[in-house]
C-alpha positions as CSV (number, residue, x, y, z in Angstrom):
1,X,-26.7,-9.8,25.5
2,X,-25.4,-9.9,22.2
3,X,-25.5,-6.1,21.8
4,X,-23.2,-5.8,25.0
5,X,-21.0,-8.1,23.6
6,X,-20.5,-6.3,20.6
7,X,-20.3,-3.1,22.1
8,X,-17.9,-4.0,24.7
9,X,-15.2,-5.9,22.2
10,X,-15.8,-2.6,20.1
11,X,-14.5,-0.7,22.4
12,X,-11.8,-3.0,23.3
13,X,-10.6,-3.3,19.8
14,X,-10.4,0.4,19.2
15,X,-8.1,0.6,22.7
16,X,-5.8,-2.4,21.5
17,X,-5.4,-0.7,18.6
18,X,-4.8,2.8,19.8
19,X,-1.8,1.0,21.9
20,X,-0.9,-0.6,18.5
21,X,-0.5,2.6,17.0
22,X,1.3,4.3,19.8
23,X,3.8,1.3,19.9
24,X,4.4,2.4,16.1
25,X,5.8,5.7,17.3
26,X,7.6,5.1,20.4
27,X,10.0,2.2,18.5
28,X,10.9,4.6,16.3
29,X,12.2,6.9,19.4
30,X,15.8,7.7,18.8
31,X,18.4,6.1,21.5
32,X,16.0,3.7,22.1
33,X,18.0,0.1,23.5
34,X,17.6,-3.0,20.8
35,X,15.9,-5.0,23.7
36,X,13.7,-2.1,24.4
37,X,12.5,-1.9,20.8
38,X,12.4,-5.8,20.4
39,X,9.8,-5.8,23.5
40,X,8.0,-3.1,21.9
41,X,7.4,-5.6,18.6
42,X,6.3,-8.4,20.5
43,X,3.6,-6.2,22.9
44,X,2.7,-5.0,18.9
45,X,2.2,-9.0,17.4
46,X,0.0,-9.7,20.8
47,X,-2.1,-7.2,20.2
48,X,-2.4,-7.9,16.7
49,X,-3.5,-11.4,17.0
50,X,-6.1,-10.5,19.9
51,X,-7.7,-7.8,17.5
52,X,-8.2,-10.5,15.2
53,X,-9.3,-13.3,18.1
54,X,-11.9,-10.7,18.9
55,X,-13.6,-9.4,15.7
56,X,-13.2,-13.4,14.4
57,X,-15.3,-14.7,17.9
58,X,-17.5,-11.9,17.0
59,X,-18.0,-12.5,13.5
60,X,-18.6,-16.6,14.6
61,X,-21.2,-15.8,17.0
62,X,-23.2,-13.4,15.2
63,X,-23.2,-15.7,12.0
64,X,-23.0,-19.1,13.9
65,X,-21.3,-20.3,10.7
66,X,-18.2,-22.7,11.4
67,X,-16.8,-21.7,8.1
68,X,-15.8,-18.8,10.1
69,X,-13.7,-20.4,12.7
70,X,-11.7,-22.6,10.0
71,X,-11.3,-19.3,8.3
72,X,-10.0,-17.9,11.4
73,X,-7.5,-20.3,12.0
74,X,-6.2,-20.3,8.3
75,X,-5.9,-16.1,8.6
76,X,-3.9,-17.1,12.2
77,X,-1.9,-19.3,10.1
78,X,-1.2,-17.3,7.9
79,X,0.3,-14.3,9.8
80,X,2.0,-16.2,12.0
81,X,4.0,-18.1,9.1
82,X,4.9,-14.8,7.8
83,X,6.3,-13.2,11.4
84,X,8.0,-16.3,11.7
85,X,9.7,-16.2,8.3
86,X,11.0,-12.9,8.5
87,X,12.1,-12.9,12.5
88,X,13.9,-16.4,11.9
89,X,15.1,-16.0,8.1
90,X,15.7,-12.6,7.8
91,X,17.0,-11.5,10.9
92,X,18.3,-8.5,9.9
93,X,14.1,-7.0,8.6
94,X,12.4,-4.4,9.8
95,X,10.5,-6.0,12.4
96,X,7.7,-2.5,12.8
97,X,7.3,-3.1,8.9
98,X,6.6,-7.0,8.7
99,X,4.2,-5.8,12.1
100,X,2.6,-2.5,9.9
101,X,2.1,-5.5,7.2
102,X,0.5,-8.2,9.0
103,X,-1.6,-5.7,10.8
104,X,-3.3,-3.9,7.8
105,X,-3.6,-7.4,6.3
106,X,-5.7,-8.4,9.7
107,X,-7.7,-5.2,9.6
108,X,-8.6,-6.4,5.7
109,X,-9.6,-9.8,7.0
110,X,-12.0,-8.6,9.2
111,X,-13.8,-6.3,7.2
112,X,-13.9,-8.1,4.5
113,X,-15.2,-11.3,6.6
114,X,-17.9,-9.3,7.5
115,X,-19.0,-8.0,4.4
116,X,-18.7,-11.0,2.1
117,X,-17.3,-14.2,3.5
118,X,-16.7,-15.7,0.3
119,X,-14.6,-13.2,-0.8
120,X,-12.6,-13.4,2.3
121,X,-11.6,-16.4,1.5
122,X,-10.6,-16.1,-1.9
123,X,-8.8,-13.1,-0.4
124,X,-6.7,-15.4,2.2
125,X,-5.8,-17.9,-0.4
126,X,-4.5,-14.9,-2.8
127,X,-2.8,-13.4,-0.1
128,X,-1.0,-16.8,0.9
129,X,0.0,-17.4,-2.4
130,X,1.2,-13.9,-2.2
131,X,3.2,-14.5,0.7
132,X,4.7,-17.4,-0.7
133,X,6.3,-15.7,-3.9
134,X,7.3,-12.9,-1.9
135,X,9.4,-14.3,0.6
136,X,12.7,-15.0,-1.8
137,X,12.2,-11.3,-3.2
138,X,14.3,-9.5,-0.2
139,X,16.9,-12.5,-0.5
140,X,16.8,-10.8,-4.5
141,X,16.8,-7.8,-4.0
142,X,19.6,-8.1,-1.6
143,X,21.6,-10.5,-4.0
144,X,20.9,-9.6,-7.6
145,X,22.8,-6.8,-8.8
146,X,22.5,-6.7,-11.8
147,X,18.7,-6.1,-11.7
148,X,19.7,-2.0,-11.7
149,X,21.5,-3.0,-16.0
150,X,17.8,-4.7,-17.0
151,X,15.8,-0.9,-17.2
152,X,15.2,-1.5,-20.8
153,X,13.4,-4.9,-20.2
154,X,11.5,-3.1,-17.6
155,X,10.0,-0.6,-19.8
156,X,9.5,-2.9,-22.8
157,X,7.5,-5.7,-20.6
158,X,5.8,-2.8,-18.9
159,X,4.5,-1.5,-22.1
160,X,3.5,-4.2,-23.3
161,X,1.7,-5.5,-20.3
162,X,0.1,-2.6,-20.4
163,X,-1.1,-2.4,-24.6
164,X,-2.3,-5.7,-23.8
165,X,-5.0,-4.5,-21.6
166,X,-5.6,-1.4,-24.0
167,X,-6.0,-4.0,-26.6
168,X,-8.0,-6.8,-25.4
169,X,-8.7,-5.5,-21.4
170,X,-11.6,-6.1,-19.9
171,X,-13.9,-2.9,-18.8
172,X,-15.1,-2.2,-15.6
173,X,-16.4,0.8,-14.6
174,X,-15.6,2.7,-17.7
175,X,-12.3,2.0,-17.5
176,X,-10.0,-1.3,-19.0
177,X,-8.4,-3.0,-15.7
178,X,-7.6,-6.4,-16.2
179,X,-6.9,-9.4,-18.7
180,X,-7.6,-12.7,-18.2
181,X,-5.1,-15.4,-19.1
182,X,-6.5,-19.2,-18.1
183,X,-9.6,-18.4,-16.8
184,X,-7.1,-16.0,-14.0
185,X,-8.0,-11.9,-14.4
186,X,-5.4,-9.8,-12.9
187,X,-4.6,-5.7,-13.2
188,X,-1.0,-5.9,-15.1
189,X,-1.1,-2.2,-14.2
190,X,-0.5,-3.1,-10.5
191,X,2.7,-4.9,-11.4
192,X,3.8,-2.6,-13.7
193,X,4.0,0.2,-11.0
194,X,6.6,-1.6,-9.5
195,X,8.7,-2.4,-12.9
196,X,8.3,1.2,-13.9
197,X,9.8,2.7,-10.7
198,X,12.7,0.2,-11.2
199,X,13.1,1.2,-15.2
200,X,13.1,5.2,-13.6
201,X,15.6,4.2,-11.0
202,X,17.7,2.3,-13.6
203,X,17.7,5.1,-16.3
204,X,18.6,7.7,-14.0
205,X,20.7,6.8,-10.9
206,X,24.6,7.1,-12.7
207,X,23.1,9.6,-15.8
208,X,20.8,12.5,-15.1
209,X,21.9,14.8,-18.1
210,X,19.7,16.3,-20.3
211,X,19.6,13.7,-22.9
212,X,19.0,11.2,-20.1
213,X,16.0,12.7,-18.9
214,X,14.5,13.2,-22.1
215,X,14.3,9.7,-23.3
216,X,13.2,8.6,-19.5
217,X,10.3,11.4,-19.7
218,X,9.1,9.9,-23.1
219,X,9.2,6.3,-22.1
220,X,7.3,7.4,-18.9
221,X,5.1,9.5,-20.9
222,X,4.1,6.3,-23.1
223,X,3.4,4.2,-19.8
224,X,0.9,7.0,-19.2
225,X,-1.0,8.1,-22.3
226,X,-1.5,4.1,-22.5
227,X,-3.2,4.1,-19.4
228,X,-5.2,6.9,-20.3
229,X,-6.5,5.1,-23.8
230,X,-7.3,2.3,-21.0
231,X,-9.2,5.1,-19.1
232,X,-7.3,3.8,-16.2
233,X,-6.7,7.3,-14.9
234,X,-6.3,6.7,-11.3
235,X,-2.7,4.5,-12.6
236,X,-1.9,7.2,-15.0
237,X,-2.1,9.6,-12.1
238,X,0.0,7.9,-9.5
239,X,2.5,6.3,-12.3
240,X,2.5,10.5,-13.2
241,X,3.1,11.2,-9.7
242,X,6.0,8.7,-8.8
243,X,7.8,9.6,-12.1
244,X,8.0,13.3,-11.1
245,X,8.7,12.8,-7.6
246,X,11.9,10.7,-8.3
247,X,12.9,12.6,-11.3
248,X,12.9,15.6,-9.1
249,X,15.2,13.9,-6.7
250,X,17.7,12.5,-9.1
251,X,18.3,15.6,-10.7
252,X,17.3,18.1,-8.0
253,X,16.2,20.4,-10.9
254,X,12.9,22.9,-9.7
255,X,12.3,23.4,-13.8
256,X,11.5,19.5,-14.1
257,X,9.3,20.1,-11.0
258,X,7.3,23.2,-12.1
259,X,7.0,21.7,-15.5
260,X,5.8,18.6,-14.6
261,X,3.3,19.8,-12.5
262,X,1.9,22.2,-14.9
263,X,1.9,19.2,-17.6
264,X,0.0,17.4,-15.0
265,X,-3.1,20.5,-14.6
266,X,-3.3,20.5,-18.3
267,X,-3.8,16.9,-18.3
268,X,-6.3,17.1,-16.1
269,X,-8.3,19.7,-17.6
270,X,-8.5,17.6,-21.1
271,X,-9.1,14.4,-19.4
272,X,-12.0,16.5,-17.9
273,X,-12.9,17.4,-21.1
274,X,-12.5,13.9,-22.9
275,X,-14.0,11.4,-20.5
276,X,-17.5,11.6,-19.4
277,X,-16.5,9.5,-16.1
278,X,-13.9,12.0,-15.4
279,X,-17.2,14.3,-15.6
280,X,-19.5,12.1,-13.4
281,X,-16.7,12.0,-10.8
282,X,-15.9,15.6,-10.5
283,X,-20.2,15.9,-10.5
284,X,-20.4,13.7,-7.4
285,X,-17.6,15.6,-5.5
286,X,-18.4,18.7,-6.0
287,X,-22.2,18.4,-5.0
288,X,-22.3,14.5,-4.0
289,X,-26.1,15.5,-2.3
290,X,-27.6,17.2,-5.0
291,X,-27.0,14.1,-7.5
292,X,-27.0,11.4,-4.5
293,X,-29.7,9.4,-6.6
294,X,-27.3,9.0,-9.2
295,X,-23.9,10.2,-9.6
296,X,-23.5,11.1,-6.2
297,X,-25.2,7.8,-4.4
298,X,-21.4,6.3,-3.9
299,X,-20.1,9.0,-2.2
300,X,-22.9,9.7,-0.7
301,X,-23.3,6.3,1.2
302,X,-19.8,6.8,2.1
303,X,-20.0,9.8,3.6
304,X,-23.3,8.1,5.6
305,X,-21.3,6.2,6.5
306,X,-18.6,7.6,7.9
307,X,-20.9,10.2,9.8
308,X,-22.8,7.8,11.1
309,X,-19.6,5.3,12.5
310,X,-19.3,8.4,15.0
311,X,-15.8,8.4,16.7
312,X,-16.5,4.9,18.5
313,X,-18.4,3.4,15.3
314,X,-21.6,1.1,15.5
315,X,-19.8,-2.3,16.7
316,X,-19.3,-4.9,13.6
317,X,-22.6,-6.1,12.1
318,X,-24.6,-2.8,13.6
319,X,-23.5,-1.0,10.5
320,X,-24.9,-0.8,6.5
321,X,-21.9,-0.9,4.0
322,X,-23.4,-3.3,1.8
323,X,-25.0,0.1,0.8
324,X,-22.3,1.7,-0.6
325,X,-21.1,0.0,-3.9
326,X,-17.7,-1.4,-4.7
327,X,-17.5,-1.6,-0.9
328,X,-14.6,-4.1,-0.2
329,X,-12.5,-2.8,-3.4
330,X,-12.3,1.3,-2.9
331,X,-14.3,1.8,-0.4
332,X,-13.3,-0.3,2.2
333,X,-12.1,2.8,4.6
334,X,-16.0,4.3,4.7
335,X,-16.8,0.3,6.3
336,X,-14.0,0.3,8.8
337,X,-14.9,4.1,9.8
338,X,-18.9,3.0,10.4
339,X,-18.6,0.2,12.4
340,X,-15.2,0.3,14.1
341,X,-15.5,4.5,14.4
342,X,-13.7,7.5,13.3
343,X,-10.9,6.4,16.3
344,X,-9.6,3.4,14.9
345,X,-10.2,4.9,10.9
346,X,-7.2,7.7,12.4
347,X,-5.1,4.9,13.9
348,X,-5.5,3.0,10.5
349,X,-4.4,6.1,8.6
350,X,-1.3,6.6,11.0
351,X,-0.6,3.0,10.6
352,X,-0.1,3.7,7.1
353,X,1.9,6.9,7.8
354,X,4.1,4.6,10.1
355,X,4.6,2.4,6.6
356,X,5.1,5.6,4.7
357,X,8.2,7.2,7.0
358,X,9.9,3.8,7.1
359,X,9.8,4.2,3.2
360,X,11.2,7.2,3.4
361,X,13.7,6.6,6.0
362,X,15.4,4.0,4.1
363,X,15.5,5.8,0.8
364,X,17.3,8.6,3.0
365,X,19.7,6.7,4.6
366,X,20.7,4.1,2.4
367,X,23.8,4.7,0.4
368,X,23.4,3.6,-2.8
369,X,22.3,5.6,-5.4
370,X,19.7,3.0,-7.5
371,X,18.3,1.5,-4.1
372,X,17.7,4.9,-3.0
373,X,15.9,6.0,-6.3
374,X,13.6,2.5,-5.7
375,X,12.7,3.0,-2.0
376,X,11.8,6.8,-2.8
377,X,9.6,5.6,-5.6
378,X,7.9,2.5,-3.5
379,X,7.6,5.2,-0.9
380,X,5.8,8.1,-3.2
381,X,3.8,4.8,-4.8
382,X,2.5,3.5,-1.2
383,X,1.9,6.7,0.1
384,X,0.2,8.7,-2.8
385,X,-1.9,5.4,-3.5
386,X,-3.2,5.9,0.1
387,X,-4.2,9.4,-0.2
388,X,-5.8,8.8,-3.2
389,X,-8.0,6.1,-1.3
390,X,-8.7,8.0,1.9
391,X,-9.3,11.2,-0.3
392,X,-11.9,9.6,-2.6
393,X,-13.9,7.9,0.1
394,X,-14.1,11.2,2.4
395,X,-14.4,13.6,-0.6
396,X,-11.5,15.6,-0.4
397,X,-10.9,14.7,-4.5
398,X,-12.8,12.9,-6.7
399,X,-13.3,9.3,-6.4
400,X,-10.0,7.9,-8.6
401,X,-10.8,4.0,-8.2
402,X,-7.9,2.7,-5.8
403,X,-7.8,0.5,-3.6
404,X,-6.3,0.7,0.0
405,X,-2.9,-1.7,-0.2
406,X,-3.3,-4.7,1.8
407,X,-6.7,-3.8,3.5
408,X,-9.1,-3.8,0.3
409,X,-10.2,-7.1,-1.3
410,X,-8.1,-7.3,-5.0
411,X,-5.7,-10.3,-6.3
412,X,-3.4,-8.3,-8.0
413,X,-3.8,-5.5,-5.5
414,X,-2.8,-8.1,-2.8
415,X,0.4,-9.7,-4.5
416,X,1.8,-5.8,-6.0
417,X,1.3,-4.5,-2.5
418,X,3.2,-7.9,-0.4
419,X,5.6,-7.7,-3.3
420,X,6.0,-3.6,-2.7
421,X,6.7,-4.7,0.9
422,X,8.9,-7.3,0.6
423,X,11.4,-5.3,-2.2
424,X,11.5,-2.9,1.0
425,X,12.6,-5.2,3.5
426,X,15.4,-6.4,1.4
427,X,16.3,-2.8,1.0
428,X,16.2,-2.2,4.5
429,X,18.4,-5.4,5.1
430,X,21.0,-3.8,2.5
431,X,20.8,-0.7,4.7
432,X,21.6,-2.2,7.7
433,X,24.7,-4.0,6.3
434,X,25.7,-1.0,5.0
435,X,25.9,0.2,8.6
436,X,27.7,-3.0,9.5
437,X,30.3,-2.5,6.9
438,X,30.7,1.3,8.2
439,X,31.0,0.0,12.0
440,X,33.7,-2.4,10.9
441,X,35.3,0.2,9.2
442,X,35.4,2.5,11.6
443,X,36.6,0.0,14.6
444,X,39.4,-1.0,12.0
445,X,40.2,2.8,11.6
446,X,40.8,3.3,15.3
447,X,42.6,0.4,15.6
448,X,45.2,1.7,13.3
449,X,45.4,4.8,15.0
450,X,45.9,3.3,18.4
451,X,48.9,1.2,16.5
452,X,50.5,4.5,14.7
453,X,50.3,6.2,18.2
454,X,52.2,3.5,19.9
């Protein structure tokens, strides 16, 4: 009995969530009425919440532990408080967004539930703190303008964040990640990716001379080479990445572009060449089978895993990925793909592409020049972080050590990635009164014409 019951809510969950992702799409329809769109959000929260009623009875009946159901109701808690805040305080929010955010944060839940209960809970705590701080930050961002004049602070608190865990980090993995300060460990790194893109956007956004660009490439450069002392090379890679990818935009210069990326491949080669993790990772993706005992055996139980999940998975608790190590951190995609099935793993993936073009949108259509400069670097940030993830766990590259934003278990993953969300909401607000301003405008403008003509 219990197998049918697992099979049948598997099957369920991956068609509530197929509708999910289709619903991401079809919002996004252009000439689509307000009230058809607002429907569309509320089908998307429904489904949403049963998702997570589902996999949470599930999850209580297999382990017949009542921790489960107060954890339950704390997650529901949670996400609702967090739709509510944003459709009855900030009115003007990407609804799809706040939906895209609570849903990857319910797909994390569950997995993580299942894999290691106490860590789900320390995970819903951490993101509800999270949630807290982040709700004044669109109300800032939307507010504070003269946050664009403090670049300089940006870069000095960045670099120093980021000495500090050169200095006296703690390693994991091979690698310095985090510092502890009162018994709390966090990754500064993951906070300073979001003060670094504003310190690019800041430096270059009125000034993209020559001069300019030089002292922003150095500063950049020094964010980088310290992450690489840290052997934090997965960071140093993405905060590599983002600075490019704007610089590129602000000064639409091809030689910046060329040049970075063949800085970048000679990078690559001597980090090969210097770190013997680099080494170990290239090892396991190049022949992950022949060194499975060993270098490979990560990669290798997530590839298992992912084969075996199949397209309709195993059904939640018929699955193994305890196996594969670090599982709830950077591997959290190979756990999803086993038991919930290579279906719902490719409506997760264009869940996060739905994120990643409403990142993009914004940065193309809002107006000003710094805000646009931030939401294309949040944008490169989100998205490059994901393909980083999804690439490492199915071996297209080498394992880099990053986590999947707001799916994976991580403090300071959690908080950067709400944070990341909520600094694009309050763009997105500034956006849309932008357009109000520009339909006021125009409505005044005709009315003058309509005056002159009389």
């Amino acid at each position: 009995m219990l197998n049918l019951i697992i099979e049948a809510s598997q099957y369920l969950m991956i068609l509530l969530f197929g509708v999910y992702t289709f619903q991401c799409f079809e919002s996004q329809i252009h000439g689509l009425r307000k009230e058809t769109r607002t429907h569309i959000y509320n089908r998307q929260r429904i489904v949403m919440y049963l998702i997570h009623m589902i996999a949470s009875n599930l999850i209580y009946i297999v382990t017949d532990d009542t921790r489960m159901v107060v954890l339950y109701i704390a997650q529901f808690v949670l996400i609702s408080v967090i739709q509510c805040f944003y459709l009855f305080f900030y009115t003007k929010a990407s609804a799809l967004l706040t939906n895209n955010m609570c849903m990857l944060l319910v797909i994390g839940f569950i997995t993580i539930t299942r894999i290691s209960p106490e860590k789900a809970i320390k995970q819903t705590i951490i993101t509800a703190i999270a949630a807290c701080l982040a709700f004044i930050v669109p109300l800032c961002i939307r507010n504070v303008g003269f946050v664009r004049k403090l670049y300089p602070a940006f870069a000095v608190i960045g670099l120093g964040c980021l000495l500090a865990v050169a200095i006296a980090g703690a390693i994991s993995y091979g690698a310095k990640l985090s510092i502890s300060i009162g018994g709390v460990s966090f990754q500064p790194a993951e906070f300073v990716k979001i003060s670094f893109i504003f310190f690019v956007a800041g430096m270059l956004y009125q000034n993209n001379g020559f001069l300019r660009v030089c002292i922003a490439t150095i500063i950049a450069a020094a964010h980088v080479l310290v992450l690489v002392f840290s052997k934090d090379l997965g960071a140093a890679l993405i905060f590599f990445v983002v600075y490019l990818v704007m610089l590129f935009v602000a000064t639409k210069n091809v030689i910046y572009l060329f040049a970075g990326t063949g800085a970048g491949v000679v990078a690559s080669v001597i980090a090969y060449r210097l770190f013997s993790h680099v080494r170990v990772r290239v090892l396991a993706w190049s022949s992950p089978l022949e060194v499975i005992e060993k270098e490979g055996y990560q990669i290798g139980q997530s590839l298992f895993a992912i084969g075996t999940g199949g397209w309709l998975g195993l059904g939640l608790y018929k699955g193994e990925p305890e196996k594969i190590p670090v599982v709830v951190q950077d591997f959290i995609f190979s756990a999803i793909a086993e038991e919930f099935g290579g279906i719902f793993a490719i409506c997760l993936i264009l869940v996060c592409l739905s994120c990643l073009l409403l990142f993009l949108n914004i940065a193309k259509q809002i107006k000003d020049r710094f805000h646009k400069l931030v939401a294309l670097g949040l944008g490169t940030l989100y998205g490059f972080q994901v393909f980083l993830t999804l690439g490492g766990v199915t071996n297209f590259i080498p394992s880099t050590g990053v986590t999947l934003p707001l799916v994976s278990y991580g403090g300071s993953s959690i908080l950067s990635s709400i944070i990341i969300f909520a600094i694009i909401q309050g763009l997105y607000i500034i956006k849309q009164d932008e357009g109000s301003s520009d339909d006021r405008k125009r409505v005044e403008k005709r009315e003058k014409e309509k005056v002159t003509s009389k």
